[in-house]
N, C-alpha and C positions, 0 to 999 in steps of 0.2 A: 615823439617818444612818449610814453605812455607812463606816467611815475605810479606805482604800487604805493599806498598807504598803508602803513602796519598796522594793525588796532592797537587801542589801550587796553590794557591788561590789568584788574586791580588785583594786589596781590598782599598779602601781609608776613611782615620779614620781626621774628624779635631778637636781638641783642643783647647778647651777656658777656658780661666785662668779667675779671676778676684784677682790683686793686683799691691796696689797702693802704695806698701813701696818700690818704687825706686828712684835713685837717678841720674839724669843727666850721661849719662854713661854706664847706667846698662843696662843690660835686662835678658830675661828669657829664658832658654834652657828646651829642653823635651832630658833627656838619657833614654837606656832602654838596655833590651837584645835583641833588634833587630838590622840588620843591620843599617835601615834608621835610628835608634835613636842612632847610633854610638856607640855601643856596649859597652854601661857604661864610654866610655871616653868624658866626655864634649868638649874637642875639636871637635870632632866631631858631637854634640849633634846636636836636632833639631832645631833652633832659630825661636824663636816666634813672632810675631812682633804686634806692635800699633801705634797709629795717634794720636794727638791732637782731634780729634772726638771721638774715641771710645775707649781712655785711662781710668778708669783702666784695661778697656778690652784687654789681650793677646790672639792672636789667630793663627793657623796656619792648614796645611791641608797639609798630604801625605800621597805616596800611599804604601802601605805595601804588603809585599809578605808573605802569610801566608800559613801551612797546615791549611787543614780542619778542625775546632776545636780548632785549637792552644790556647793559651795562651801565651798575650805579659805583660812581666813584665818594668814598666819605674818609674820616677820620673819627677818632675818640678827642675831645680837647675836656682839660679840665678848667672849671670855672674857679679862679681862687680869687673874685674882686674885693670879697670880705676880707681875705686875710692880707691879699699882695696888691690887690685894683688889676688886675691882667689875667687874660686867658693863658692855657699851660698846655701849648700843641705838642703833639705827638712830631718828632723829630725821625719819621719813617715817609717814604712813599706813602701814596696816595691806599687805604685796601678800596676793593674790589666788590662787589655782587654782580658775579655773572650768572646769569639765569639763562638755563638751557636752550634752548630756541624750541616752541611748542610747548614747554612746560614753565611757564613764565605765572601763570593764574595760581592760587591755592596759596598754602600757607608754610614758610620757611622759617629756619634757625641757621644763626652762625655764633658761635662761640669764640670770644677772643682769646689768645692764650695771654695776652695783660694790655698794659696801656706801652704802645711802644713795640708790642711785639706780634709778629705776624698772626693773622686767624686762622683757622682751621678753616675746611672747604664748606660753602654755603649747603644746607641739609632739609631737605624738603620732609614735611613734616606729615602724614594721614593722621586723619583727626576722626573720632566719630562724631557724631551730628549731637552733640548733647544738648543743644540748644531749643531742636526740634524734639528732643524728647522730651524737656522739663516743660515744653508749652504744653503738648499734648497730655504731659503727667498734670497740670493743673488745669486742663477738660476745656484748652483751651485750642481752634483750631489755628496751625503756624500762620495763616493768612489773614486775621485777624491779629495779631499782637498791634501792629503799628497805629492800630484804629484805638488800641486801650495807651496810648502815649500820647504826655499835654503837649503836643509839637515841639514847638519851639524851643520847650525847654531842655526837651531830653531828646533832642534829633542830634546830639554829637553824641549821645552816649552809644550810639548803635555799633561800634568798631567789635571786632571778632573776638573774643577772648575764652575759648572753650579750653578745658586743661589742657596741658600739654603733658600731664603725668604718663599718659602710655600714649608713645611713639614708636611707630613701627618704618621703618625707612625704606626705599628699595630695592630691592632686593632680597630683603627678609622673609621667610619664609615663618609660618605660626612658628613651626619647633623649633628655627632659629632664632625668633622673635623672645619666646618661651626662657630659650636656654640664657639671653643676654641681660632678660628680668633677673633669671635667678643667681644669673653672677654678678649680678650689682647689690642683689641682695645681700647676698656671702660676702661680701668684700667689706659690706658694712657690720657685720657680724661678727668683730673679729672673735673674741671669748668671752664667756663667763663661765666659770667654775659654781657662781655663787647662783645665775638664776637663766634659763633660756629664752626669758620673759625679754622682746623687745619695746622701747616706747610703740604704741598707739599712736596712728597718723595722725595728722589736725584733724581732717576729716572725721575719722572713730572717736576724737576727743570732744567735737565740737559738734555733731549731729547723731541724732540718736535713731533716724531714719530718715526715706526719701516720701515728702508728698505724693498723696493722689489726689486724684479728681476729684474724691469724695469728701475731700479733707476742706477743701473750696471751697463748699459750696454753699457755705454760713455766710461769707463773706465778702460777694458776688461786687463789684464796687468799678466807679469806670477813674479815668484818665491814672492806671495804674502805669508808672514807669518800670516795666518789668525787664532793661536790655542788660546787660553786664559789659562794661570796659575796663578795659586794664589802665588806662589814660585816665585823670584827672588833672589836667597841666603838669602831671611833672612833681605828683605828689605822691607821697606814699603814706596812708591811713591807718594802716592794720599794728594791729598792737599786740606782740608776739613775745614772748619767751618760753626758755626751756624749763620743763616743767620738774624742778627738783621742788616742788609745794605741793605735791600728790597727799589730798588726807587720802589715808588707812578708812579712819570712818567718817561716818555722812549720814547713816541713821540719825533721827532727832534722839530716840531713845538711848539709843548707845551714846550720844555726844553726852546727855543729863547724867547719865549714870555714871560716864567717864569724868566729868566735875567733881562729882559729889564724891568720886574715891579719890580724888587731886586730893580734895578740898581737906578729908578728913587726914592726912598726909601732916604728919606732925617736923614737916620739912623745915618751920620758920624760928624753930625752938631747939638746937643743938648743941652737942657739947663744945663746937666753936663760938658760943656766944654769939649768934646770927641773929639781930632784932628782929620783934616781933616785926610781923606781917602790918604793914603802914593801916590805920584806918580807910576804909576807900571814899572819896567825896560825899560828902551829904547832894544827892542830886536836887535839883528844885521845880523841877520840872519833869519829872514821870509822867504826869498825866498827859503831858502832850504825846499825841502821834507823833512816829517818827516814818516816815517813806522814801525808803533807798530805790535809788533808780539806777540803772548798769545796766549795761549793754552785753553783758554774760554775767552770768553767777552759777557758781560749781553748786549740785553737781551735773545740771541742766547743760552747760555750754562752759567752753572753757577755752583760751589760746595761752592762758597766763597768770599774772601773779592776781590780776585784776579781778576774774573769778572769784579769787580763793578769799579776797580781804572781803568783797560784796557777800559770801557767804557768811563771813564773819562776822560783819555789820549786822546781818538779821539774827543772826543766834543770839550775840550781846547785846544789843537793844532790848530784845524779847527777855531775856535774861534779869537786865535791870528793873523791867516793870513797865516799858512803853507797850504801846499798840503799835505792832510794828506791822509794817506791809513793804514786802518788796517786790519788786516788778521789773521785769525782763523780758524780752521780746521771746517770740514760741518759734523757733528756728525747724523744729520738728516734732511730731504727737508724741505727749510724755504720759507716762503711767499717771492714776491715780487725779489724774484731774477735771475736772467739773467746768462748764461755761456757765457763768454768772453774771453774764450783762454784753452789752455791747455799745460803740457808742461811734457817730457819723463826725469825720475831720475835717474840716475845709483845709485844705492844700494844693498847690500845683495848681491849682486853677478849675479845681473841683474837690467833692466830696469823696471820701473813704471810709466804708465800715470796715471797725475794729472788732473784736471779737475779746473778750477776757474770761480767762480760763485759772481758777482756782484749786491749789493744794493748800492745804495747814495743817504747820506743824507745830506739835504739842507739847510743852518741855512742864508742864505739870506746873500747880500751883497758880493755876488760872493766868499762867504764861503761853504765850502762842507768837507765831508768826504768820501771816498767809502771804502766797506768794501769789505772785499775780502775772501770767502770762498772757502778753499782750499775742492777737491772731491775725496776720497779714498773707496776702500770697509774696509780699516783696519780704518778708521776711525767709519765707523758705528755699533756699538757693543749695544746688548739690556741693560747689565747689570751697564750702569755708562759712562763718559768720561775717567777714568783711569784703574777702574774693578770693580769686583764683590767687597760686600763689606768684609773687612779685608783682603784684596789684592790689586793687580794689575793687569794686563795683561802680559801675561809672553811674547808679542812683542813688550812694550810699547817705546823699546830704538829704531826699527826699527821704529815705526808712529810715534816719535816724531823727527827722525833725518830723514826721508822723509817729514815731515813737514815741516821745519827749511830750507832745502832745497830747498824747491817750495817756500817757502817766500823770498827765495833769489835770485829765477827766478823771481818773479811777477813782481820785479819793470823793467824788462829788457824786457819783454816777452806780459807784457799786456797792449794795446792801449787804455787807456781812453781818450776822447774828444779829438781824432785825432791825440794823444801822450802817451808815455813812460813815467813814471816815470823819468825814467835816472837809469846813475849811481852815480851820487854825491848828494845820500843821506843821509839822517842819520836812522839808524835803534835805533831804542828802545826794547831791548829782555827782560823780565818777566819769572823768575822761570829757576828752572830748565830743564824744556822743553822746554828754547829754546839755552838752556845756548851753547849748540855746533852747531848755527847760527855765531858768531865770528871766531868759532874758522876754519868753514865754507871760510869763509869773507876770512879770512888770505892765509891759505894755499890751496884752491881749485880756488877761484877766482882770486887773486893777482897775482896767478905763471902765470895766464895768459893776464895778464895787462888789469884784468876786475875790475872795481872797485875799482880804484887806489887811488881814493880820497874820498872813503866812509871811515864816520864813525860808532859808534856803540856804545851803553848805555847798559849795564846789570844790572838791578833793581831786586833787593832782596826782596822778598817780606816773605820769612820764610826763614830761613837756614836751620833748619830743615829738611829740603828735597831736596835733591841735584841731584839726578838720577845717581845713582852709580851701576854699571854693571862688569861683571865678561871681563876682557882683554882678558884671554885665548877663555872664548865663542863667544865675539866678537868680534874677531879680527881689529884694528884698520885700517888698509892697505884692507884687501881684503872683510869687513863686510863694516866699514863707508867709504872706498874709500879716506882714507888720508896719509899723508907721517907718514910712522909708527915712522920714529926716528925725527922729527920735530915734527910732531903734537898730536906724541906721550908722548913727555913729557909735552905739555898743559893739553893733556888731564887724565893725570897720578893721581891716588888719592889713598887713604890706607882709609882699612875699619877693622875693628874688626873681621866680619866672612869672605872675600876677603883676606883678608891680601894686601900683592902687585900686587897681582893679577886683580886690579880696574879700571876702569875707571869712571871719574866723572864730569857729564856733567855741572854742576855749575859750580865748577871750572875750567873748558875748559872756560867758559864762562867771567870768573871774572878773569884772567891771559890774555886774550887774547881782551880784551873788551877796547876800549880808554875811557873810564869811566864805575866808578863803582856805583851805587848808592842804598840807602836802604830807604827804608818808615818812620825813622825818624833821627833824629840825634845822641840821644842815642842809637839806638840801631844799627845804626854805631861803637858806641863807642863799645858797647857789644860785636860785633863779629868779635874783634879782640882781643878779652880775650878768653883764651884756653875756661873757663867756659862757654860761650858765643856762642864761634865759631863753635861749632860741630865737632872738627877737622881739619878746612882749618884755624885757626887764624892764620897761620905764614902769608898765601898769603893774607891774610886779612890787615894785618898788613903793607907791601911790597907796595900793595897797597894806605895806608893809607899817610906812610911817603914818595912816589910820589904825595900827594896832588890830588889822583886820585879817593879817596874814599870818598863819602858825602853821609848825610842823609835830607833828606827832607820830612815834615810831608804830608802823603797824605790831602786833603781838601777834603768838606763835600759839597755835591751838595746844589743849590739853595732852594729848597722844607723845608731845616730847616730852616726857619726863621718864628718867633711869628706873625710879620708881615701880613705875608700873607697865613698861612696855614690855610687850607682849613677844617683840621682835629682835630681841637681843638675846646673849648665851646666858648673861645673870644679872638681875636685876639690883641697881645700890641706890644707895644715898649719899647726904655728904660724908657721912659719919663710918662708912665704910666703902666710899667709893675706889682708895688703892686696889682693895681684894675685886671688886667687880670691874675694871676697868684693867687688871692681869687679865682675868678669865675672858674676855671680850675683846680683849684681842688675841690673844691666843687662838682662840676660834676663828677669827675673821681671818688670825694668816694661813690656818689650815684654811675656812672654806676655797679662799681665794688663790690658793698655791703658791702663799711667800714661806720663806724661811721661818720658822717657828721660832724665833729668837724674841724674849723679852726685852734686851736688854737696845734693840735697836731702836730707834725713833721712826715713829709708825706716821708719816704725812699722808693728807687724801685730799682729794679733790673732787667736786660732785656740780656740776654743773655745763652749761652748753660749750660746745665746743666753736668757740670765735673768737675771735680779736679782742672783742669789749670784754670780756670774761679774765684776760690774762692770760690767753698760752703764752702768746707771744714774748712775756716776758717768762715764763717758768719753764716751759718745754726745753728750751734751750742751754738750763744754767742745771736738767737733770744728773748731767754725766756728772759734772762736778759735785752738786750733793750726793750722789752715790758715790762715787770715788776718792772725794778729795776733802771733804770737809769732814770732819772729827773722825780721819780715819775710813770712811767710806761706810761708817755703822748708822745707815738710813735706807727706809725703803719705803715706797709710794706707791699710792693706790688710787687711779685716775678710773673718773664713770663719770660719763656722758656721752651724749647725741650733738650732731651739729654740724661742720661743713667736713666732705669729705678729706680736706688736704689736712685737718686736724686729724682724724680719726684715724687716719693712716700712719701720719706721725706718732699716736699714741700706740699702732700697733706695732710701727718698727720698736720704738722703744721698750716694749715688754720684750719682744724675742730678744733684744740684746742684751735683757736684763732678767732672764727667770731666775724667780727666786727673789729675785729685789723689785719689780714692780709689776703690779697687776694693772692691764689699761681694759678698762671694760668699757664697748660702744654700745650704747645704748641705756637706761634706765630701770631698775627696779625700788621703788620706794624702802622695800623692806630690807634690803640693802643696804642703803643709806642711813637708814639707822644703826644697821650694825655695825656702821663705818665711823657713826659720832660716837658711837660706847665703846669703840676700840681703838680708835687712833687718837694719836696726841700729840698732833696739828690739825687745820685744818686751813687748807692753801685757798684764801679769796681775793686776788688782787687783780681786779674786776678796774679798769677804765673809769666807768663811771656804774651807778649804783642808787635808784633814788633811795630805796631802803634796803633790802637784801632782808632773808630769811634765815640762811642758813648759817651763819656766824652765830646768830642767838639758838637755835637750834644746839649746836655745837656747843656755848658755853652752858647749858644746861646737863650736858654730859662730863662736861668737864675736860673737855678739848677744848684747845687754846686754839683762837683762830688769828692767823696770819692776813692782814687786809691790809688793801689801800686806803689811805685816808680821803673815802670819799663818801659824800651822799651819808646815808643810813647806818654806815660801817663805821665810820666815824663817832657817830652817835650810841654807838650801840658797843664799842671795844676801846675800853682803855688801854695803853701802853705803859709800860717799866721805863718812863723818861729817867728816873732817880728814884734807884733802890730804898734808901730812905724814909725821902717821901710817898712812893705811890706803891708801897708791899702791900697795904690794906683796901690796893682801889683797883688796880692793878689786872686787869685779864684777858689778856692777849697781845698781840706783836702788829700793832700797827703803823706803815712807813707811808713820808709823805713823797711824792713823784712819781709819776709813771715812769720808770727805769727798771733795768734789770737790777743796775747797780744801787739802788734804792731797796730791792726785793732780797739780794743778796746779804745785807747787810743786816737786815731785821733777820735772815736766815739761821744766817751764822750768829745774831743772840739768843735766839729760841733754841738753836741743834746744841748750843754750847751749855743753857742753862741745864738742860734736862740727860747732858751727860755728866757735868760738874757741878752745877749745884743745885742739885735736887729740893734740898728745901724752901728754895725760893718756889720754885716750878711746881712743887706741890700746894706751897698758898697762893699762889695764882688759879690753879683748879679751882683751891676750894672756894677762891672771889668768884669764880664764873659762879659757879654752882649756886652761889648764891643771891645771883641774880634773878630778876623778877620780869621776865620778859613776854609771860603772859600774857594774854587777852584781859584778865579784870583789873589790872592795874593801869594799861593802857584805857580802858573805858571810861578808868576816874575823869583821864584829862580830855576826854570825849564830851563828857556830860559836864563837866567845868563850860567847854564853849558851846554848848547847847544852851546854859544860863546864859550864856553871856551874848548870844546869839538871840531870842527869845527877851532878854529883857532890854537888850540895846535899843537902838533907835533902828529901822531898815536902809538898807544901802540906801536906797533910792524913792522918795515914800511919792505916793500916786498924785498928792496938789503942787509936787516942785518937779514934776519933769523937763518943764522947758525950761526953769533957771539950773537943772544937772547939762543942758547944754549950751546952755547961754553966757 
């Protein structure tokens, strides 16, 4: 008898979970009886991964080696050993991937309907080849790429990961392809009365166009790791939120001009007796350069809050009188920019030209900024700045430590106005992707008495994401080009699916860094609690008690002030904000189709629609603020973007409520303003928070914001513990617990003061209002740890390296 052998089939299957019953710690593994699904042992299972964007979404994607026909049997198991020490199986049957017989190769989806409950049918996916487009759009032919890769290092990164944004299934025809687009679009559309503007993709936010060949050809460089993976063990990099910190403007000219009529704003001298405006620090150090280094800054690129504070850093710096330079990788050709130097990288196991490309902007009075766009082909990718979405780029540790790099040449290397930088500067690093710039600093420049007297700031802007890498794949010595038993233990970290096998570029960055600093003060405090920390709370901690860890609340551009915005129905101050804050909302219930009633309590909400945000606790207790609490005289105005089972729940609950709530999907910034000069609350009880924006936003108009006590919110909103004592301190309603029944309770003091006793409710306005939450006051204590940064001793100075490990 004659046995038929089946071929093997490689095929790629991805995985999407929805479940939100985890706990700080946990996450969720795919086992199976396949090899890639580790052969029923969860230690080796598939590890899934999610963001703060698209939590409770799990999702992952690999490639399977199948016969023809086969049958893969798996499970979902959650990992809880941090919180319980034991796996968390799914108490179902075995699921399923049966794959057609003949149609076994190419690329599949199955989506699970949760943990626990049956999946929908496995869904074969046509993809277009964008892979072979972006080679040939960078002049490069598809049968050479693998020749422009350092082998060894980047030969796992080659797994398939093209969007999956547009999928057409079988049996779909264009126009029923067509029709199915546009009913997913409508569905997320539910209304607006106030604007038909929807958010702008990542994509339209984040790339400003697609590379050509010609855009290349400055930069021509070999052992280029150009593949993209969704896989990096089981981590997820990307650093995302929804985007309620949209500035209005962005002009240099318009930003000066909009100060200077803040400025002249005789806001600090009232007839509530509001002290003067504080002196702001004598700085001592202007002459030093300051160079901020980001991995996005608005209004270039953008996924988030990160952006918008790196933009901020270059205005205020420039502002106060530094030589400021910021620098950002060139993700795509941007107006108005000039090439101004270029300079060769040793990495990966060869050499990279960079390319720097110069704008500057002019804020008068021999104030400037230039910004400095660094030019890579591995920087310009179609799908995102970090990757596709539910991944990363599986080179993203190579573009971001060739990045980090060439910002550590700029200031040496590029001639502005007839001059260097220097080297006695101070660098400011942001996030994880710049976090092994320090550690840079130390050991590649010091050894060769470059940069002797540079400092360096590492700003935490989420802990959450650190850029954690497999040691064994990247080897520290012959991948990043550093002293492997030196800079090896800066940059040494432990991971759950790595084990010690890690490297972790945050923490390279926060151990090696002459100051550490985070976005508020609390949330300082936070992550150097195990609970807190992600993991790094010991070095967090180490940190701490050297006096070397601070938090400082990010500040809120010019453009919020009652004042003078431009996008409101009438413009107040404290001294007659009652009559503009009637008139501003009055308008906002007609723009938006509420009852026109002053005498209701006007709540809104403006931010992403997920889990970590609070629906979960406020969607839920809406019926009864409309109905049951002081009479049922409350009504709510819900806008945002985010996962579809929120934005549905927001739409049921307007139809069942016209008149009493406006749920708007999607984003208009100018909106949102006339959301803070008209309502009076503002709903933020947000999970966690490193600093938040729109609370201080909001108390500047004189809405009271409703928050959790966490993170930045904390720091930023005092509570009415005792009338008493805190009427003069006093501005806003903030509870501690993530509970409904924690949220309900601060509710019902807020809905009851502002029906009964209005004059408290009214000096609590006027304490917001006269808060100072700005950008120049936050800079005092900026430039306080730039002295102190600058005149200390350096973390780590260049004759004690071996007794820092010894």
């Amino acid at each position: 008898v004659k046995m038929e052998t089946k071929p093997t089939v490689p095929c790629t299957v991805t995985f999407t979970l929805e479940h939100a019953e985890t706990f700080p710690g946990e996450s969720i593994l795919i086992v199976g009886d396949h090899e890639a699904l580790g052969c029923w042992n969860p230690d080796a299972g598939l590890p899934m991964t999610t963001d703060a964007e698209s939590y409770p979404s799990w999702m992952v994607s690999t490639s399977l080696l199948v016969h023809d026909g086969d049958k893969v049997e798996y499970k979902y198991v959650k990992d809880c050993r941090q919180s319980r020490g034991e796996y968390d199986w799914e108490e179902t049957a075995n699921r399923e991937l049966s794959f057609p017989r003949g149609e076994t190769h190419g690329s599949w989806k199955v989506n699970a309907g949760g943990f626990g409950c049956p999946d929908t049918s496995l869904m074969q996916v046509v993809r277009e080849e964008v892979i072979e487009t972006e080679k040939s759009a960078a002049g490069m032919e598809p049968e050479s790429l693998e020749a422009l890769l350092p082998g060894k290092y980047m030969s796992d990164c080659a797994s398939d990961s093209k969007s999956l944004s547009e999928t057409r299934f079988p049996g779909d025809s264009a126009s029923e392809f067509e029709q199915k687009s546009q009913a997913s679009d409508n569905l997320l559309d539910v209304k607006s009365q106030a604007s038909d503007k929807l958010v702008p993709s990542d994509s339209d936010n984040q790339l400003a166009g697609s590379p050509t060949g010609e855009q290349f050809e400055h930069a021509a460089a070999v052992n280029i790791p150009n593949t993209i993976s969704v896989e990096n063990g089981g981590h997820q990099q990307r650093y995302a939120s929804f985007s309620c910190l949209d500035q209005l403007i962005n002009d240099a000219n318009e930003m000066v001009e909009l100060r200077a009529q803040k400025d002249s704003i005789e806001e600090w001298k009232c007839e509530y007796e509001c002290e003067e405006r504080p002196v702001r620090y004598g700085a001592k150090h202007l002459s030093t350069p300051v160079v901020i280094v980001s991995s996005e800054i608005n209004p270039w690129s953008k996924t988030g809050g990160l952006a918008m504070i790196a933009a901020s850093y270059a205005f205020e710096f420039a502002l106060r009188g530094h030589r400021t330079m910021a620098i950002t990788p060139m993700y795509a050709d941007y107006d108005k920019c000039k090439c101004i130097g270029s300079a060769s990288i040793e990495l990966a196991g060869g050499w990279h030209d960079v390319s720097y490309f110069h704008q500057r902007h002019i804020y008068g009075s021999g104030k400037s900024c230039d910004y400095i766009f660094v030019d890579h082909p591995c920087f310009r990718r179609s799908e995102g700045i970090y990757g596709p979405p539910g991944g990363e780029y599986g080179d993203n540790l190579f573009r971001f430590a060739l990045f980090s790099l060439a910002a550590a040449e700029a200031p040496l290397v590029l001639e502005i106005d007839g001059s260097t930088y220097g080297q006695d500067v101070l660098f400011i690093c942001n996030d994880w992707q710049t976090g092994i710039l320090p550690v840079y600093l130390l050991y590649k420049y010091k050894t060769h008495n470059v940069y002797n007297n540079v400092r360096s700031m590492m700003v935490i802007h989420n802990i959450g994401y650190q850029g954690k890498y497999s040691k064994e794949k990247y080897p520290v010595d012959s991948f990043l080009h550093l002293p492997r038993r030196l800079a090896g233990e800066d940059l040494k970290g432990e991971d759950m699916h790595l084990g010690d096998d890690c490297i972790n570029l945050l923490l390279g960055g926060i151990r090696t860094a002459d100051r550490v600093l985070t976005v508020s003060p609390n949330y300082a405090n936070e992550i150097q609690s195990p609970e807190g920390g992600n993991g790094i709370h010991d070095d967090l901690r180490a940190r701490g008690r050297e006096q070397r860890l601070i938090g400082i609340l990010n500040g809120i551009s010019d453009e919020w002030s009652p004042a003078i915005d431009p996008h409101i129905a009438k413009n107040f101050r404290v001294t007659d904000f009652e009559e503009g804050k009637r008139a501003n909302k009055e308008a906002l219930q007609k723009e938006l189709g509420l009852n026109v009633d002053p005498n209701v309590i006007l709540l809104g909400f403006c931010g992403r629609l997920c889990y970590q945000k609070g629906l979960s606790l406020f969607m839920p207790i809406i019926p009864w603020l409309l109905h049951d609490l002081e009479g049922g005289r409350t009504q709510f105005i819900i806008m945002g973007k985010g996962e579809d089972e929120w934005a549905g729940k927001v739409a049921e609950m307007e139809a069942m409520n016209r008149g009493k709530v406006c749920g708007y999907v999607g984003f208009d910034p100018c909106v949102e303003h006339r959301m803070l000069a008209g309502c009076d609350l503002l709903l933020m009880p947000s999970q966690y928070e490193p600093c938040g924006l729109p609370q201080m936003y909001a108390q500047m108009y004189g809405t009271l914001p409703v928050v959790h006590e966490t993170g930045g919110l904390k720091d930023s909103v005092r509570g009415l513990w005792d009338e008493g004592r805190d009427q003069d301190t006093a501005t806003g309603f903030p509870f501690s617990g993530f509970s409904e029944d924690s949220l309900k309770q601060r509710l019902c003091q807020a809905v009851w003061m502002f029906h009964h006793n209005k004059a408290m409710f009214r000096k609590m306005q006027i304490n917001a209002m006269k808060e100072d939450h700005y950008w120049p006051t936050r800079m005092d204590e900026y430039e306080e740890q730039v002295d102190l940064t600058m005149e200390g001793w350096p973390q780590k100075k260049a004759e004690s390296w071996w007794t820092n490990h010894w």
